[in-house]
PAKEZA-940094 format. One record per atom (N, C-alpha, C): residue number from 1; x, y, z. Coordinates in steps of 0.1 Angstrom, whole numbers, plus 5000, padded with zeros to 4 digits. Layout:
! residues N
NUM_X_Y_Z
...
END
This chain:
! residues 341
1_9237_1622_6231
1_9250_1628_6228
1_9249_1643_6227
2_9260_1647_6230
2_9259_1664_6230
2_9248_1673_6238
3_9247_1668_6252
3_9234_1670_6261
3_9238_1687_6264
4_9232_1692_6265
4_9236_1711_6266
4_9227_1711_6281
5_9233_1725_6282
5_9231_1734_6296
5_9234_1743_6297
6_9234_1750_6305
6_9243_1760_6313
6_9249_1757_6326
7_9255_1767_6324
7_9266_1769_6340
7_9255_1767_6353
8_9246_1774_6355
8_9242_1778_6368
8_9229_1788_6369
9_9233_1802_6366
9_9227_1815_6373
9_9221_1816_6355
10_9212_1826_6359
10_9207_1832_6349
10_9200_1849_6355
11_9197_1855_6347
11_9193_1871_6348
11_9182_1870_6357
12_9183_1879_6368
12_9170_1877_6377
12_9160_1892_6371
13_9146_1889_6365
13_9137_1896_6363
13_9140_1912_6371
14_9134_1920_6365
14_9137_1933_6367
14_9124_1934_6383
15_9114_1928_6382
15_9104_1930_6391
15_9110_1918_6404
16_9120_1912_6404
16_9128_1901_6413
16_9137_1910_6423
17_9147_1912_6412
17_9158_1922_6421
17_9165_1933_6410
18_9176_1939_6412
18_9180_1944_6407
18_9186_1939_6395
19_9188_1946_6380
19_9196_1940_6375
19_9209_1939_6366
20_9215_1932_6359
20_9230_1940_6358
20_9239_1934_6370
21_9236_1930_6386
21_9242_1931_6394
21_9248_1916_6399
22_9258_1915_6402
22_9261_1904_6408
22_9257_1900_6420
23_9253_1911_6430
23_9251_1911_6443
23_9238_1920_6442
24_9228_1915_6436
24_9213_1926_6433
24_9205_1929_6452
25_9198_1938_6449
25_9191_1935_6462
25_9176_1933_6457
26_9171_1926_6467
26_9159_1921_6462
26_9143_1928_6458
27_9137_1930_6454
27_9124_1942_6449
27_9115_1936_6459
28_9113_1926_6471
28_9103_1926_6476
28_9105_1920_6491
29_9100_1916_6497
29_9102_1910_6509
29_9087_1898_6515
30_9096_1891_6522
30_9082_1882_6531
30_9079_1874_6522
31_9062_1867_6521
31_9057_1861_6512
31_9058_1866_6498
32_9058_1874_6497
32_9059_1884_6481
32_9074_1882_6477
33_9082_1877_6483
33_9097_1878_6476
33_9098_1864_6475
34_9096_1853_6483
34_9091_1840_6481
34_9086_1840_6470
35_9070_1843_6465
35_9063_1838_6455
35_9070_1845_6445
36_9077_1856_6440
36_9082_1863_6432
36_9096_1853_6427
37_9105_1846_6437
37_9111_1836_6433
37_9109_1827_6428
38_9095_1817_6435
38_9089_1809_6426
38_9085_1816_6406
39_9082_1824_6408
39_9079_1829_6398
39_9092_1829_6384
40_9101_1836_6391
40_9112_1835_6381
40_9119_1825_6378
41_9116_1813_6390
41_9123_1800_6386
41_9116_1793_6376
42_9103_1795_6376
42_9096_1784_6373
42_9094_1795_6349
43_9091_1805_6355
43_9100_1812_6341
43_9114_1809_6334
44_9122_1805_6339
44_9137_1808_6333
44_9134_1789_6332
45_9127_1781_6341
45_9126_1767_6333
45_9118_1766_6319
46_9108_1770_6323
46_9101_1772_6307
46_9112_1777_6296
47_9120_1789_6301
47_9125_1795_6288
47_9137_1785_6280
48_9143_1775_6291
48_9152_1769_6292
48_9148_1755_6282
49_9133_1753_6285
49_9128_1741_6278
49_9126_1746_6261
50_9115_1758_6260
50_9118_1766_6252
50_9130_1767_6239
51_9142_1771_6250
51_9154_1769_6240
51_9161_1761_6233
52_9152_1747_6238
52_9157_1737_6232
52_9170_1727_6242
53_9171_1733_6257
53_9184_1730_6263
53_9179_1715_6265
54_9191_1703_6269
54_9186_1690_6271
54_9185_1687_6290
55_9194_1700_6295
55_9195_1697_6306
55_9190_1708_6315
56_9183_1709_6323
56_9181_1725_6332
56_9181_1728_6344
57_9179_1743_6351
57_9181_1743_6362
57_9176_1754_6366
58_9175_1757_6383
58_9166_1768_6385
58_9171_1783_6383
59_9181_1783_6375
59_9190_1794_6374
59_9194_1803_6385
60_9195_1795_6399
60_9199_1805_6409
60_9189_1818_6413
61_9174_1815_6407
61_9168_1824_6410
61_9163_1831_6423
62_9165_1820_6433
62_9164_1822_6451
62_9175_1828_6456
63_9186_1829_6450
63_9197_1833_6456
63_9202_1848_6450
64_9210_1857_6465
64_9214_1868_6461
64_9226_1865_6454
65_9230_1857_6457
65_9248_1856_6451
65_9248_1841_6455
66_9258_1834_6442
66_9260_1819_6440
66_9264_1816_6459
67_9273_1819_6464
67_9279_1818_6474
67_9270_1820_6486
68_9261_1835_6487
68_9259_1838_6503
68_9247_1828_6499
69_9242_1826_6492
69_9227_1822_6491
69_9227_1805_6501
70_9238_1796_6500
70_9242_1787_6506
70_9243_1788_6516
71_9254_1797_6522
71_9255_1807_6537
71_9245_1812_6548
72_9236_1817_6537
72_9222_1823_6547
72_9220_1811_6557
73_9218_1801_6553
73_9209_1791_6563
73_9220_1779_6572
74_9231_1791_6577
74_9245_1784_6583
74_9244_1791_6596
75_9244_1783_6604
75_9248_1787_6622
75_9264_1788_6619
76_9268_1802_6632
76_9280_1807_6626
76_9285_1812_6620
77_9277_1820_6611
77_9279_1832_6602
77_9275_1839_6603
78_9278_1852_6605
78_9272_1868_6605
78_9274_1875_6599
79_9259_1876_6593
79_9256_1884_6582
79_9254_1899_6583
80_9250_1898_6598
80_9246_1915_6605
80_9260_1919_6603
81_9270_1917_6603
81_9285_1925_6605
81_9293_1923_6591
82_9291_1925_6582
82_9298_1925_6569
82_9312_1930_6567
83_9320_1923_6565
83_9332_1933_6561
83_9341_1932_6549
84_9344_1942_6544
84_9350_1945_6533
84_9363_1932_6529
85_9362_1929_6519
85_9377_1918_6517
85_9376_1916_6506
86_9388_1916_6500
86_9396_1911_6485
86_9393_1893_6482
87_9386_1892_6477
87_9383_1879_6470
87_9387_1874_6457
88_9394_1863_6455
88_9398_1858_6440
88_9411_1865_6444
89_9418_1857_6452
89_9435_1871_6450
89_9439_1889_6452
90_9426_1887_6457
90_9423_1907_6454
90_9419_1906_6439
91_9409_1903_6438
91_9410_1908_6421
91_9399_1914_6424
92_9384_1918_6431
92_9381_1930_6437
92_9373_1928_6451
93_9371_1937_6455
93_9368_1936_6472
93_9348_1935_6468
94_9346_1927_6481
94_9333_1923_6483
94_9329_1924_6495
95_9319_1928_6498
95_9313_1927_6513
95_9308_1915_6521
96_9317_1909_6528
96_9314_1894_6530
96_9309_1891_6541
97_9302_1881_6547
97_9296_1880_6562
97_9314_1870_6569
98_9316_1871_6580
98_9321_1864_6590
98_9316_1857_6599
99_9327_1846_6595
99_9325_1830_6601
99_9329_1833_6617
100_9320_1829_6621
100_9322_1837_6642
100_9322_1823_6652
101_9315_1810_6648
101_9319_1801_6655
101_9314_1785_6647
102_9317_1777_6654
102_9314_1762_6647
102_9304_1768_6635
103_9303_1758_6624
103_9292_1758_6616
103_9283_1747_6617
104_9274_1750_6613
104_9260_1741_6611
104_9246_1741_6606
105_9244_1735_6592
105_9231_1736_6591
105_9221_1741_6598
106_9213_1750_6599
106_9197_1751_6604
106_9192_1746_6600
107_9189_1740_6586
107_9180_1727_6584
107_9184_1730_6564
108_9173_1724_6561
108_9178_1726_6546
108_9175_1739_6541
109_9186_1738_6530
109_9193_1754_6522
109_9184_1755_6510
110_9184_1745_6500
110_9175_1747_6489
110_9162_1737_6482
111_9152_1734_6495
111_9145_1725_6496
111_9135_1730_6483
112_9129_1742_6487
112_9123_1752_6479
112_9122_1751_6464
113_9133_1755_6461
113_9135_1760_6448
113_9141_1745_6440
114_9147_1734_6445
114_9151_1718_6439
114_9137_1715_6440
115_9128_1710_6447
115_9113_1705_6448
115_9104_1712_6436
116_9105_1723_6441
116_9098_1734_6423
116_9103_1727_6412
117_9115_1733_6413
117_9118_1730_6399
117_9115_1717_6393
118_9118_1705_6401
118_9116_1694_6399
118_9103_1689_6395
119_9092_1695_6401
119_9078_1694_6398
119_9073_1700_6387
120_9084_1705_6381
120_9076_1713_6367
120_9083_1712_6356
121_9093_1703_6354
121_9100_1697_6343
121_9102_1681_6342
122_9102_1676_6335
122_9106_1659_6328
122_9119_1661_6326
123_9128_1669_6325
123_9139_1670_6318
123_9148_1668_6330
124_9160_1665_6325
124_9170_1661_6334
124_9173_1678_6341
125_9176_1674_6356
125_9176_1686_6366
125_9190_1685_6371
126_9196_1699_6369
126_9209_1703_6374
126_9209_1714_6384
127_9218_1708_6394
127_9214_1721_6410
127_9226_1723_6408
128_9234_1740_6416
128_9244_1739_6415
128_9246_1745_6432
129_9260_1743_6438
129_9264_1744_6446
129_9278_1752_6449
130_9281_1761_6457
130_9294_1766_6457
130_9305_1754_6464
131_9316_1754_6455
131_9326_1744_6465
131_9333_1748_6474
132_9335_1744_6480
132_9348_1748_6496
132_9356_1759_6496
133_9364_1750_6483
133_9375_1766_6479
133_9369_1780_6477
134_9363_1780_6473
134_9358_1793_6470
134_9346_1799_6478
135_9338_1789_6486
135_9331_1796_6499
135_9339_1804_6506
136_9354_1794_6510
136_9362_1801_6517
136_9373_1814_6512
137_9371_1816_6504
137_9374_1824_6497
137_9366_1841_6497
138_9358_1838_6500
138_9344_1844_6498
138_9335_1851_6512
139_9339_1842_6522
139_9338_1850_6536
139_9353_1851_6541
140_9350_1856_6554
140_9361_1862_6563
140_9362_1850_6574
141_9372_1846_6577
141_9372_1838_6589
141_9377_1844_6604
142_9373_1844_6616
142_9370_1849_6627
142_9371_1841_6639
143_9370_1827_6627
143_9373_1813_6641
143_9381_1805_6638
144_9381_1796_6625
144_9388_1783_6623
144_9404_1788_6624
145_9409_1799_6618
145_9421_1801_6614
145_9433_1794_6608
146_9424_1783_6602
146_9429_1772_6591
146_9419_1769_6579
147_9423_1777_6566
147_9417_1774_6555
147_9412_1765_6553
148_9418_1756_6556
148_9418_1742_6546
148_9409_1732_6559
149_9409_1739_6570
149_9398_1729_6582
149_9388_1737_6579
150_9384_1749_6573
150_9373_1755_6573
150_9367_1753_6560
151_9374_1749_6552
151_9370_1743_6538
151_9363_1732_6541
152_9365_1719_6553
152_9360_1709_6548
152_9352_1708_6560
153_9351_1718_6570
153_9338_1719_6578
153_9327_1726_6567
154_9328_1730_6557
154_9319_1738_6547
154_9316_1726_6540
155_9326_1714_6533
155_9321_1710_6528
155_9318_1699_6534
156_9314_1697_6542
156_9302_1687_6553
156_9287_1688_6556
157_9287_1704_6552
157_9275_1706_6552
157_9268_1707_6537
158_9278_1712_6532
158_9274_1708_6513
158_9270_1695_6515
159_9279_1684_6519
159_9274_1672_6514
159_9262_1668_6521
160_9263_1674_6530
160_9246_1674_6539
160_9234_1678_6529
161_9234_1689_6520
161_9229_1694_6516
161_9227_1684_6501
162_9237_1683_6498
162_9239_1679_6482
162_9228_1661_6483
163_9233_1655_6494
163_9223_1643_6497
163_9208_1643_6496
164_9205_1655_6507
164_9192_1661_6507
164_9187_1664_6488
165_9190_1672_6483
165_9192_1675_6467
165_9185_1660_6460
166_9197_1653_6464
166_9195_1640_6455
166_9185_1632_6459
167_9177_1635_6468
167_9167_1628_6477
167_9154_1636_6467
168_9155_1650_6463
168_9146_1660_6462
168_9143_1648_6445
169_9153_1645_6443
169_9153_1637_6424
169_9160_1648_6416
170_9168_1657_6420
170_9181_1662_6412
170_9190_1655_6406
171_9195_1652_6395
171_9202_1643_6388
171_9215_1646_6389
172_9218_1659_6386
172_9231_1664_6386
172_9233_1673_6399
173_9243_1669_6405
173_9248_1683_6412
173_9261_1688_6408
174_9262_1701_6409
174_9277_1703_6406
174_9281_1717_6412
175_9294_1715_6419
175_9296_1723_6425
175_9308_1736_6420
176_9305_1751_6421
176_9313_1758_6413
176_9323_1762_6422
177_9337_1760_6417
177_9350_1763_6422
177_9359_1773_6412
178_9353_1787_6411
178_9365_1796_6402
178_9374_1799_6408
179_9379_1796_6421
179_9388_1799_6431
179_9396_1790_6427
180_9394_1781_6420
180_9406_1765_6413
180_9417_1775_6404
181_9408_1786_6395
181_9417_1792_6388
181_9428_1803_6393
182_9425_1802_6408
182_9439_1815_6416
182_9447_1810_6425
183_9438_1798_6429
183_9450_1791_6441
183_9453_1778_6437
184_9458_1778_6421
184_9460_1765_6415
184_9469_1752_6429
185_9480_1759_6431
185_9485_1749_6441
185_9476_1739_6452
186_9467_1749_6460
186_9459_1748_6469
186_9444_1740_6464
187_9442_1744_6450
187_9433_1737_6446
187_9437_1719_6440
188_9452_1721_6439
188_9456_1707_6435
188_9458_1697_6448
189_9463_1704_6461
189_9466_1697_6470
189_9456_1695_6478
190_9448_1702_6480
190_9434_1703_6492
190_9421_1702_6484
191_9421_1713_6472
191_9403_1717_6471
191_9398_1707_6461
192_9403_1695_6453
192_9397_1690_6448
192_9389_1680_6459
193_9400_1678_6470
193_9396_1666_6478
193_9386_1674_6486
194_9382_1685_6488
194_9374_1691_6497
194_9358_1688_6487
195_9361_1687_6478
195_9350_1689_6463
195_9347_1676_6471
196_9356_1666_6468
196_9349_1651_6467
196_9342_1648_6484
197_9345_1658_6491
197_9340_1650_6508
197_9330_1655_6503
198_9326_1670_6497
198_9310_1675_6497
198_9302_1665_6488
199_9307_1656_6479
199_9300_1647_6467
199_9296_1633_6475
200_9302_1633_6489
200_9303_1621_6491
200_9294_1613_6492
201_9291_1605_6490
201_9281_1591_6491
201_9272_1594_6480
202_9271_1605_6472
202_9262_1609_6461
202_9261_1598_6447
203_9248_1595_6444
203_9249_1583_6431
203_9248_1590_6422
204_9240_1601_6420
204_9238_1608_6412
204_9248_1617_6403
205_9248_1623_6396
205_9265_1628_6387
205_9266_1638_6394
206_9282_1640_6394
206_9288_1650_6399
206_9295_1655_6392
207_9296_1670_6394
207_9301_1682_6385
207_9311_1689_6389
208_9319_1695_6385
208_9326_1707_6389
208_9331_1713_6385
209_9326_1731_6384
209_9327_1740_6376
209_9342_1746_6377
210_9349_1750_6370
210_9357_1759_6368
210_9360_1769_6357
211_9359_1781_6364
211_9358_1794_6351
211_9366_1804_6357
212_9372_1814_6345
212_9379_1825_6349
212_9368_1836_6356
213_9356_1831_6356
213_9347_1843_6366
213_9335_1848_6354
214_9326_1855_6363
214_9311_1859_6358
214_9318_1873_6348
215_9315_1876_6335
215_9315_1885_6327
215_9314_1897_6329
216_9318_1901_6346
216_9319_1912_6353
216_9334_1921_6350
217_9335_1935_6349
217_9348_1944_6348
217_9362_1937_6351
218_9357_1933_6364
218_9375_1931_6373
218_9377_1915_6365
219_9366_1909_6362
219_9377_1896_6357
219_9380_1898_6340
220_9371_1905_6335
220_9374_1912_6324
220_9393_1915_6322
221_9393_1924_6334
221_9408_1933_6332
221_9414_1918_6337
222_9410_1914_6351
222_9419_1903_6349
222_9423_1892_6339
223_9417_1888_6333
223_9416_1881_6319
223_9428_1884_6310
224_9426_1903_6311
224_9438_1906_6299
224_9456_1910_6306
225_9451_1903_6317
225_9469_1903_6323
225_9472_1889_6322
226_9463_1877_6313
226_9469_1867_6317
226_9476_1860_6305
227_9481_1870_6296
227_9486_1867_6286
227_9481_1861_6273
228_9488_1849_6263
228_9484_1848_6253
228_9479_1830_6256
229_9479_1830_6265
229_9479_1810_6269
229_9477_1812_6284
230_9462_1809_6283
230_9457_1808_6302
230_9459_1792_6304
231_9470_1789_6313
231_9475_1774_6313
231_9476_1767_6328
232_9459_1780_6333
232_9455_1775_6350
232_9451_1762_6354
233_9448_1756_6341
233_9435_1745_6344
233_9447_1733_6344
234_9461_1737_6338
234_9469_1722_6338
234_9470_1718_6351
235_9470_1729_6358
235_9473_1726_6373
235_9469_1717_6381
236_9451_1719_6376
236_9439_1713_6385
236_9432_1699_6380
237_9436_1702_6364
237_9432_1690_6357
237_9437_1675_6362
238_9446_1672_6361
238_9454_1657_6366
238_9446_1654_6379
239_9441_1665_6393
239_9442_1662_6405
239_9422_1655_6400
240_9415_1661_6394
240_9405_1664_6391
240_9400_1645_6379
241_9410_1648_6373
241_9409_1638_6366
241_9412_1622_6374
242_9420_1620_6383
242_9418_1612_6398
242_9410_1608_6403
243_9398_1618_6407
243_9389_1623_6413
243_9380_1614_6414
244_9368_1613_6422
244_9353_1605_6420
244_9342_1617_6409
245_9347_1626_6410
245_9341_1632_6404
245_9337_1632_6387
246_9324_1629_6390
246_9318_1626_6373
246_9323_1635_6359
247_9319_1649_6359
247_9318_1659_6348
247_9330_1666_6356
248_9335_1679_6345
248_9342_1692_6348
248_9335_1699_6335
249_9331_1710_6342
249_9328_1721_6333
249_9341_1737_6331
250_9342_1738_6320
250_9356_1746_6314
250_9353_1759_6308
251_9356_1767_6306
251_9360_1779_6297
251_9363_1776_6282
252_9355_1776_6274
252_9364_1776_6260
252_9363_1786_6248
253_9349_1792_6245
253_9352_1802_6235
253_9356_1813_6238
254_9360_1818_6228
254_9366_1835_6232
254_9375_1833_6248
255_9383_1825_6244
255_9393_1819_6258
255_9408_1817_6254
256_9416_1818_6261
256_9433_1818_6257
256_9435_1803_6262
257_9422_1798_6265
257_9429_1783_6275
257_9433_1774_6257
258_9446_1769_6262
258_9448_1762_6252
258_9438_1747_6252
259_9428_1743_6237
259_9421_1734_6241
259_9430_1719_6244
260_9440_1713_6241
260_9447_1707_6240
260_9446_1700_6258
261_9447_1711_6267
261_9447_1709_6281
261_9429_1700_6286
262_9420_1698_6272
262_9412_1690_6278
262_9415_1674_6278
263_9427_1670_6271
263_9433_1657_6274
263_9433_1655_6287
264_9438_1662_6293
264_9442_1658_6307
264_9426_1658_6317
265_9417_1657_6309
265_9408_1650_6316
265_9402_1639_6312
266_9411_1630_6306
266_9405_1614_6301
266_9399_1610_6311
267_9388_1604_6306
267_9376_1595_6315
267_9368_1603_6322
268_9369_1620_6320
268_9357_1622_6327
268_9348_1630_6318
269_9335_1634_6318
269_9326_1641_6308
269_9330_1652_6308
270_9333_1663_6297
270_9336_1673_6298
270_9322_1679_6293
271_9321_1694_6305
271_9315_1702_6301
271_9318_1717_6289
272_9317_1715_6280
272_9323_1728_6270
272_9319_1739_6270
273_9322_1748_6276
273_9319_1764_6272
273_9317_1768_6260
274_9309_1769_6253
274_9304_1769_6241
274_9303_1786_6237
275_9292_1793_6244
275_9287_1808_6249
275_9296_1818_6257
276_9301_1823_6251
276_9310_1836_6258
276_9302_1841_6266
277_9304_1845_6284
277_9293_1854_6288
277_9296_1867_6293
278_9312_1867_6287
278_9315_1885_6288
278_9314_1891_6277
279_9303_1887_6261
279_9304_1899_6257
279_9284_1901_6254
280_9279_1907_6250
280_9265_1908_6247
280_9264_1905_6237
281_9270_1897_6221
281_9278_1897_6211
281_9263_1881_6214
282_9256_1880_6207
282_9254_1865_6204
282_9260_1856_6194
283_9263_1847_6202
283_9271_1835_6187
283_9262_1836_6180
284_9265_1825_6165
284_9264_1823_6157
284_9260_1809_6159
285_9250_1799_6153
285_9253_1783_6155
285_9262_1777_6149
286_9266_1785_6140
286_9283_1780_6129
286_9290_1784_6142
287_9295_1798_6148
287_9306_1795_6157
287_9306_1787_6168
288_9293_1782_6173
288_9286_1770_6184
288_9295_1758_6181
289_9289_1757_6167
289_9297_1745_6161
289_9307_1742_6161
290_9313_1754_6154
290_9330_1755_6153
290_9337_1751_6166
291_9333_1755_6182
291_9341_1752_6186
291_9337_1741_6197
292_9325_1733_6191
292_9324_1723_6196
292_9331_1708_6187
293_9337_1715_6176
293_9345_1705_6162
293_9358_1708_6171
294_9363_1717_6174
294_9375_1718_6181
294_9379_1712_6192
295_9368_1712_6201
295_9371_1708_6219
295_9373_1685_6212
296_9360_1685_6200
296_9363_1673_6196
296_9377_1665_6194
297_9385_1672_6190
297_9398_1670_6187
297_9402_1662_6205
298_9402_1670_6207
298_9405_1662_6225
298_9391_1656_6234
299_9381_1657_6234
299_9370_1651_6244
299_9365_1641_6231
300_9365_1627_6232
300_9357_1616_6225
300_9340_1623_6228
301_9332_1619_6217
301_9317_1628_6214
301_9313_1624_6225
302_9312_1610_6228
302_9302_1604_6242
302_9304_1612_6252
303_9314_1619_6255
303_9319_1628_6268
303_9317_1643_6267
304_9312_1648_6255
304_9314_1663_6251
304_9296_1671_6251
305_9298_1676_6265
305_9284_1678_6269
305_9285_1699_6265
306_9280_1706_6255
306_9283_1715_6252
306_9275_1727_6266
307_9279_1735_6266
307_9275_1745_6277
307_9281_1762_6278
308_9275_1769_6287
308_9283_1780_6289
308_9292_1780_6293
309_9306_1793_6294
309_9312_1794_6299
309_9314_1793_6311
310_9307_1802_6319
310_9300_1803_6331
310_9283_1810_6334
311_9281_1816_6343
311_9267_1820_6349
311_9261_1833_6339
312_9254_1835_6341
312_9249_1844_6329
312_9237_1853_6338
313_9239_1854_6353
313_9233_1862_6360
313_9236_1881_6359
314_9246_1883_6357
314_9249_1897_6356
314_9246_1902_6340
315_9241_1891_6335
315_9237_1896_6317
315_9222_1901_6315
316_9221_1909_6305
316_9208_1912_6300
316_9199_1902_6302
317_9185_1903_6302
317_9180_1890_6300
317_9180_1892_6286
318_9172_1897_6278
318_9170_1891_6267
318_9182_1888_6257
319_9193_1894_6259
319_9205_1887_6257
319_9208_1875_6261
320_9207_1870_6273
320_9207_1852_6281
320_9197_1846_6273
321_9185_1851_6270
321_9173_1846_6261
321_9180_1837_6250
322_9184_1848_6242
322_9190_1846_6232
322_9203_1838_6227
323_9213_1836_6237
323_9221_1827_6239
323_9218_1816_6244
324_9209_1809_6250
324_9202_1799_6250
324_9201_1793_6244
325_9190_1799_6229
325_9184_1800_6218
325_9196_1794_6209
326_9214_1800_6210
326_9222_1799_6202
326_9231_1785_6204
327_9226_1785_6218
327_9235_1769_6225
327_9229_1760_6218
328_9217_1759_6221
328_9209_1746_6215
328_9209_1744_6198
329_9210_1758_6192
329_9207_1756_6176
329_9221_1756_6173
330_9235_1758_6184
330_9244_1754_6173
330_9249_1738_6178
331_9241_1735_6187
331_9244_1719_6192
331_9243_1713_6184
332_9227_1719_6173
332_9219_1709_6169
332_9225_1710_6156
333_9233_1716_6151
333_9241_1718_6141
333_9256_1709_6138
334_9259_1712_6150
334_9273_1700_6158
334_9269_1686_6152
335_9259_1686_6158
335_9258_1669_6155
335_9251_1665_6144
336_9247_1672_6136
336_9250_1669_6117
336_9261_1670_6113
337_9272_1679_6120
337_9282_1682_6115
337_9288_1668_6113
338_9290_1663_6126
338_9297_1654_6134
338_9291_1641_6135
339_9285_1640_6140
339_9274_1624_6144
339_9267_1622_6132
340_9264_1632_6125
340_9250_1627_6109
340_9239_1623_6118
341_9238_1629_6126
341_9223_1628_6134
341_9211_1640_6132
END
């Protein structure tokens, strides 16, 4: 009961890539940037066991960005020609590669870094994946000239990939969609069903992330245009809750989402945002607590899996260290609180 995690990403080592950055560039190249990733994966698992978490993962350490890192190993995408574009609604511009003809695997995307990780923990293994909506979101298109056909030629090869994954002995996959929170319509009509073609035939649990965005400036400001009641997730919840899909992971502390909106995911495991990851501010394990007694009120305990908000790649490390550290000790607080365990 009360199995903890994180989101996804975590801080990549100062001797890895750059840091602070969403989009870092990397400190080495060839076999040296290879073994330097093994290195920081197989670190951020240690620190992860360390903290006490029940569930882990390679914290996105192979990848430059949650998104292109998937991308790199896609026929059809060019990466040599980048161009500028508003992502998340315009909420700020990114340098993105374009999609130039059919897509298709080169072979597998994250053999590497699932196989590692896998070999160096007992603990249950969570991989994460970008979903449809928000890949497409995230490059330029140049061929399909239909969103929603280019969503689920994307997520064909996810599911290609996510299979592979569950072959590797990854338990969890889950795929992150913060694009759910701007194109609520499009995510109620099309992207949850895009989520499930990528899950498909998978026995293993399926996840799916939704968050107002990484603890970066622009979702910062965007955050404070969205009034006193962020009431994006009603939209996506009912389609989600439908769904084959196992877990949803949410936003909740230091959040305007009213928690009341986690009813409307009966019957599936909720993931709780426990860890703010826009401020450098570490909780407390009393406020861990507090608002895992809260989300209680709506998620029955058997379903209330405590976690980050979102990714914690653009954070300090020894700040991420430390929130870790606050997940697990106010879990373990929760459930004296709550269970007398």
């Amino acid at each position: 009961m009360f199995e903890t995690s994180i989101v996804g990403s975590l801080p990549k080592p100062a001797w890895l890539a750059e840091t602070n950055k969403l989009w870092p560039q990397w400190r080495a190249e060839g076999d040296a940037l290879v073994q330097a990733k093994a290195d920081a994966t197989l670190l951020w698992i240690k620190a992860q066991e360390d903290a006490g978490l029940d569930i882990v993962c390679d914290g996105e350490q192979s990848r430059q960005h949650f998104v292109h890192g998937f991308l790199e190993q896609i026929e059809g995408i060019d990466f040599e020609h980048k161009v500028k574009m508003g992502i998340r609604d315009n909420r700020y511009d990114a340098m993105v590669p374009q999609v130039v003809s059919a897509l298709r695997l080169k072979g597998r995307v994250h053999a590497f870094e699932a196989q590692l990780a896998r070999a160096h923990t007992k603990k249950k293994l969570k991989f994460t994946l970008p979903g449809p909506m928000t890949i497409v979101d995230t490059v330029a298109d140049r061929f399909y000239g239909d969103k929603v056909k280019m969503a689920f030629a994307f997520a064909e090869l996810l599911n290609q990939e996510a299979l592979a994954l569950q072959a590797d002995g990854v338990d969890i996959i889950q795929f992150d969609e913060p694009a759910f929170n701007v194109y609520m319509q499009d995510a109620a009509d099309w992207g949850v069903q895009a989520v499930e073609r990528a899950a498909e035939g998978l026995t293993c649990t399926t996840a799916v992330h939704i968050c107002y965005g990484y603890g970066i400036k622009a979702n910062t400001d965007w955050k404070s245009t969205l009034g006193d009641e962020w009431r994006q997730y009603e939209a996506v919840f009912p389609a989600l809750a439908r769904s084959r899909i196992d877990q949803v992971s949410l936003e909740c502390i230091h959040s305007h989402v009213p928690p009341d909106l986690m009813k409307l995911l009966a019957g599936k495991d909720v993931l709780v945002g426990v860890i703010d990851v826009a401020s450098d501010v570490v909780e407390t394990p009393e406020e861990v607590a507090d608002t895992i007694g809260r989300a209680l009120e709506f998620v029955p305990k058997e379903r209330l899996f405590p976690c980050t908000n979102c990714g914690l790649a653009p954070m300090g490390r020894d700040v991420a260290w430390r929130k870790l550290k606050a997940l697990a000790e106010g879990t373990r607080l929760a459930k004296e609180r709550f269970t007398g365990m």
